[in-house]
N, C-alpha and C positions, 0 to 999 in steps of 0.2 A: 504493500500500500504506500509507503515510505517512498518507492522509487518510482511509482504511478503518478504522484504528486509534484515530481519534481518542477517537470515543467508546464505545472498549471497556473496558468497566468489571469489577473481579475478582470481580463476579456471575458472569461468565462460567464462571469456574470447575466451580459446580454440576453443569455439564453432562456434566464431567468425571468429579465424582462420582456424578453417577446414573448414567454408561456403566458406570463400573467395579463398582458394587455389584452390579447386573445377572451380570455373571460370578462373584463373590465369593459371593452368596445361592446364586447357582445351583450351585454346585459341592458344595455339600451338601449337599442336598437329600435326604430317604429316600425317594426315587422315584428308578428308572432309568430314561431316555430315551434311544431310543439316537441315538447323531450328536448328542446334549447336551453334550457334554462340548469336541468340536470347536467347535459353536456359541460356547460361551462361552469357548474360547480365544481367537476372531476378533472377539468383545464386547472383551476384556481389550484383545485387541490399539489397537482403536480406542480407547481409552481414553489409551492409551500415547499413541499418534498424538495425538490432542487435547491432553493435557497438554502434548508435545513444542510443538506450533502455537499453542497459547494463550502458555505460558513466551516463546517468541523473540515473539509479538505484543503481548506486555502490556510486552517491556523496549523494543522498542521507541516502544509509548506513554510511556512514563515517559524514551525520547531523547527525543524530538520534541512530545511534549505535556506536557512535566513539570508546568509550571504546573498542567494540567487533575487530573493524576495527586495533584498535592499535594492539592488543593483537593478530592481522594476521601476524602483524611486528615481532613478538617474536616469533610468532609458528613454529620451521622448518618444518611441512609439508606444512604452507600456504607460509611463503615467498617467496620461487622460483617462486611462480604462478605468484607473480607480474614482473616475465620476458613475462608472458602474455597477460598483456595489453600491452608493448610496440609492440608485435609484430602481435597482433589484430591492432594496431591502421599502421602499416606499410605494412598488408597482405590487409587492403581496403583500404589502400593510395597507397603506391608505388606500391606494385606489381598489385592491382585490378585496379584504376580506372583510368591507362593509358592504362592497356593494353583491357579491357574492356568496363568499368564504360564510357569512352568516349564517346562510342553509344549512348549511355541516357543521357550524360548532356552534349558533346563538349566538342572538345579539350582544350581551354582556358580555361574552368570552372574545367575540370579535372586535369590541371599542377597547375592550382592555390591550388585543392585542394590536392594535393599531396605534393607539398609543406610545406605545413599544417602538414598534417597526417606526414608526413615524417622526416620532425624536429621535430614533439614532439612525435613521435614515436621513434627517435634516444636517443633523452634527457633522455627522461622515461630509453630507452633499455641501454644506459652509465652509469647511476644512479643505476639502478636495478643490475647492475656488476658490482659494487662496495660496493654498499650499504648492500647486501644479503649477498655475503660471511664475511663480514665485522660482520655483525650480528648473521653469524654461530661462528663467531669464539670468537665472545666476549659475546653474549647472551645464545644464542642457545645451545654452548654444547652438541653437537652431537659427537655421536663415529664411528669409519669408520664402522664397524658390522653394522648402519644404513645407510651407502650409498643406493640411488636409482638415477634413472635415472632424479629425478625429480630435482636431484639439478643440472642438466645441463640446467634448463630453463632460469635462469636468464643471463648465459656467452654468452646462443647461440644469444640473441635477436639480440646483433651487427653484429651474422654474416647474420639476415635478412636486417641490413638495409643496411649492405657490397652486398647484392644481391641484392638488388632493387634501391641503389642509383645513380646507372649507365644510369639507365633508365630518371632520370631528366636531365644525364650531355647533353643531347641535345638541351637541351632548355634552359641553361645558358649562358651569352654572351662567345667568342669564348678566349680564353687563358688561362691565369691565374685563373679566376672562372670553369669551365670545368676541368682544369688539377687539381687546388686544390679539386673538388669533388671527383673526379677518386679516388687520392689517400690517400684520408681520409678513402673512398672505403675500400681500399686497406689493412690501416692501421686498421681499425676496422674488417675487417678477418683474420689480423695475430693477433688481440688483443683475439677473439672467439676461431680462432684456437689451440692457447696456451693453453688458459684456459681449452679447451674440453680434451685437453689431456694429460692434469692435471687428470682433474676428472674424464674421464674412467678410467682410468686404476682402480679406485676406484671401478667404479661401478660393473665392469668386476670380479672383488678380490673379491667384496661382493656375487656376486651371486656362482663363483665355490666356493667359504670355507664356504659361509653362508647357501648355499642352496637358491632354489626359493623363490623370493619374494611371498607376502601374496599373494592369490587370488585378491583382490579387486587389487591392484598396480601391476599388471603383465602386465596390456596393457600399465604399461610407460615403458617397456622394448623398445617399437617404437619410444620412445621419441630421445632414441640414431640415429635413421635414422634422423633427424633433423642437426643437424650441420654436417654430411656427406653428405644428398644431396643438403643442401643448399649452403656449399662450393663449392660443385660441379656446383653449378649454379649460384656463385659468380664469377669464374675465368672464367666461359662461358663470363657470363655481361662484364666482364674487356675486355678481349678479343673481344668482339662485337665494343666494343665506345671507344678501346685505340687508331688506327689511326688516326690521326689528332689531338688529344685530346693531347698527350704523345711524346715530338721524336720518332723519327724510329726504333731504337734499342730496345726501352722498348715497344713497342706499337707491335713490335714482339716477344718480349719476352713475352708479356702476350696471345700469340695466343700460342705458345710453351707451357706454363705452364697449360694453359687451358686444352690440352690435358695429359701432363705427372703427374697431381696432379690428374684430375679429372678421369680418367680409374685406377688408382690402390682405388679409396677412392672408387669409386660407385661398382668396386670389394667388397671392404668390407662389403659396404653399402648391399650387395646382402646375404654376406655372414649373418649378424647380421639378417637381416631380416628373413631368414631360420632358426634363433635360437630363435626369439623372438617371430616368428610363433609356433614352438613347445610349447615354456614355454605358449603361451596363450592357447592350444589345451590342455595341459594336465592340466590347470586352471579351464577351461571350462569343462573337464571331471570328476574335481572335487569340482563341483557345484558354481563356476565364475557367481556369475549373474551381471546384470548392475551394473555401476556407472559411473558420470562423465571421471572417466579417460580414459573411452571408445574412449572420443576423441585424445584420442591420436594415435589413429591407423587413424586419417586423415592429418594434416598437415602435419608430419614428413614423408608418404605416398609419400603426393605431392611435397616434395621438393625435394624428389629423380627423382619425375616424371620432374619436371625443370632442375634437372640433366641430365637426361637422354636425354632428349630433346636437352639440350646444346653440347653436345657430339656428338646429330648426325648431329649439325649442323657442330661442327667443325673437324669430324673426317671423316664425311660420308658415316659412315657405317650405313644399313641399319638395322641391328641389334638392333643400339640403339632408333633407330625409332619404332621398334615393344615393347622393354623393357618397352618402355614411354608409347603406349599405352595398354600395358596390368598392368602395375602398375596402370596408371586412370583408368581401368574397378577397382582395389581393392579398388584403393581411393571412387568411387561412389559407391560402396555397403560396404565400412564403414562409409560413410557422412549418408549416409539413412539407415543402421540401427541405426548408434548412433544421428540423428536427429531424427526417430520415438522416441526411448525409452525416448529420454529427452524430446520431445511435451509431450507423455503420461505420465511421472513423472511432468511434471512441471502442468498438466491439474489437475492431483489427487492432485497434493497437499505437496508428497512426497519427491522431490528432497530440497523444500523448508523448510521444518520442522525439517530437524536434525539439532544436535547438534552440528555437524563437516560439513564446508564446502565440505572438501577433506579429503580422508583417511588419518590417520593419523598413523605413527610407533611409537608404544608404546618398541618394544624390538623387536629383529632380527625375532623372528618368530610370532609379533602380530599384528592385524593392528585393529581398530575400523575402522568401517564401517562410511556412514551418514545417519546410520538408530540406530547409537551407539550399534549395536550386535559386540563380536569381533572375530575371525577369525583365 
């Protein structure tokens, strides 16, 4: 188990988030399916199970391979990953196992454990956005010709827990605890949203003057739908639990902003999605085979689908109700194919034996695989 571990990298986490979004999109859906509802309590549930398995696998990498674990801390293509485990440990607390997870263990057991998940999924995701770029900029030594998408992982964590922390302000006693969550809320998606657009416009510059990223890193080109549909489904949540929560004025002001932030971003979010579909089609046409990053064509997916969701509740259009369900048809046929290939990598042996957790950028147009062939 010890040497199974070795090179488990907190990439792994992703895996965790795209199980769990899978249940979290799907639960709200304006379509009924019947035996839907089941289905994605036993998604939630595997999600749980994986975070549990990953958590006791990665502390015991950091017993026994510490040295390898620190040397994650210095590496710029591993550190962003650990915006990963905050927002694994926040995609099966806040947003899974209230709106789901329920079903299986109660409501009581499921606020307690979101609680849980949710402060130390916050902690991690506060830490992880300051500590990472702190560490690009004084260790790492990276040159902007190396931007990817990937360094957006550690900014956006806050703006999951800006999206799901709305979801506890109902169960906190009524005033000043409720209004102070709202707007920590609040203040942790203008802390995301700054930051994100900071670094696109990086990432954006790197791909038209650099050229396409490597083949292996092309599917984190999806990783940018990530802080655009999850904002979008931040200002929805605000909007849902600011009356009574907020005075009157603000508690409509954030029904107003829900609408006039969230239709021009999931515009965008539509358009980047059209571009990061091409660069993976002509990846794939140029011999793109697997790798972990595959999952990244699932959360950032379903956060757009909570977008979209949010929209149609607060706009009413029935438009944004079909967008939401036809994004969840892409989200479940890329949850299941990037869960088959990672079962049959991790069953052979494969995904666990390189020498790189995550692709790594040697130079604008090189990438090492984690099969160490380069690219």
């Amino acid at each position: 188990m010890v040497t199974t571990v070795r090179h488990l990298g907190p990439n792994w986490y992703a895996s965790v988030m795209g199980t769990a979004i899978v249940a979290t999109a799907g639960a709200t859906l304006p379509v009924h399916v019947p035996g839907l509802r089941t289905v994605l309590v036993g998604v939630w549930a595997l999600s749980f199970v994986l975070l549990v398995t990953l958590l006791c696998a990665r502390a015991l990498h950091w017993m026994h391979h510490g040295d390898q674990a620190r040397a994650h801390l210095v590496d710029p293509a591993v550190a962003p990953f650990y915006g990963c485990l905050s927002m694994a440990l926040l995609a099966v607390g806040g947003g899974g196992v209230l709106t789901v997870g329920r079903d299986w263990i109660g409501m009581q057991a499921a606020v307690a454990l979101d609680f849980v998940l949710f402060t130390a999924g916050t902690v991690v995701g506060l830490a992880a956005a300051v500590a990472v770029p702190y560490l690009m900029a004084v260790r790492h030594r990276v040159a902007p010709e190396q931007a990817t998408p990937v360094w957006l992982l550690p900014v956006v964590a806050p703006m999951v827990s800006a999206a799901l922390g709305p979801l506890l302000v109902p169960h906190l006693p009524e005033g000043q605890a409720q209004e102070t969550l709202l707007l920590a809320c609040f203040a942790m998606f203008g802390l995301s949203l700054l930051a994100t657009l900071i670094m696109l416009p990086m990432v954006f510059t790197r791909i038209l003057a650099g050229g396409p990223l490597p083949l292996a890193l092309t599917p984190t080109l999806f990783l940018v739908l990530g802080p655009l549909g999850q904002s979008t489904t931040a200002v929805g949540k605000f909007a849902d639990v600011a009356p009574g929560v907020v005075p009157a004025p603000y508690s409509q002001g954030f029904a107003v902003f829900a609408v006039l932030y969230g239709v021009p971003v999931m515009g965008f979010a539509l358009l980047w999605l059209a571009l990061a579909t091409a660069h993976v089609v002509r990846a794939r046409r140029n011999g793109m085979g697997f790798a972990m990053t595959w999952w990244a064509f699932t959360f950032p997916v379903g956060t757009c689908v909570t977008g979209a969701e949010a929209l149609a509740r607060h706009t009413g259009l029935v438009v944004y109700d079909w967008l939401a369900v036809g994004l969840y048809v892409v989200l479940v046929a890329a949850w299941g194919t990037a869960a088959v290939h990672t079962t049959r990598g991790v069953l052979s042996g494969v995904l666990l034996a390189g020498p790189r957790p995550v692709p790594v950028v040697l130079r604008p147009a090189t990438v090492r695989t984690t099969s160490g062939a380069v690219r």
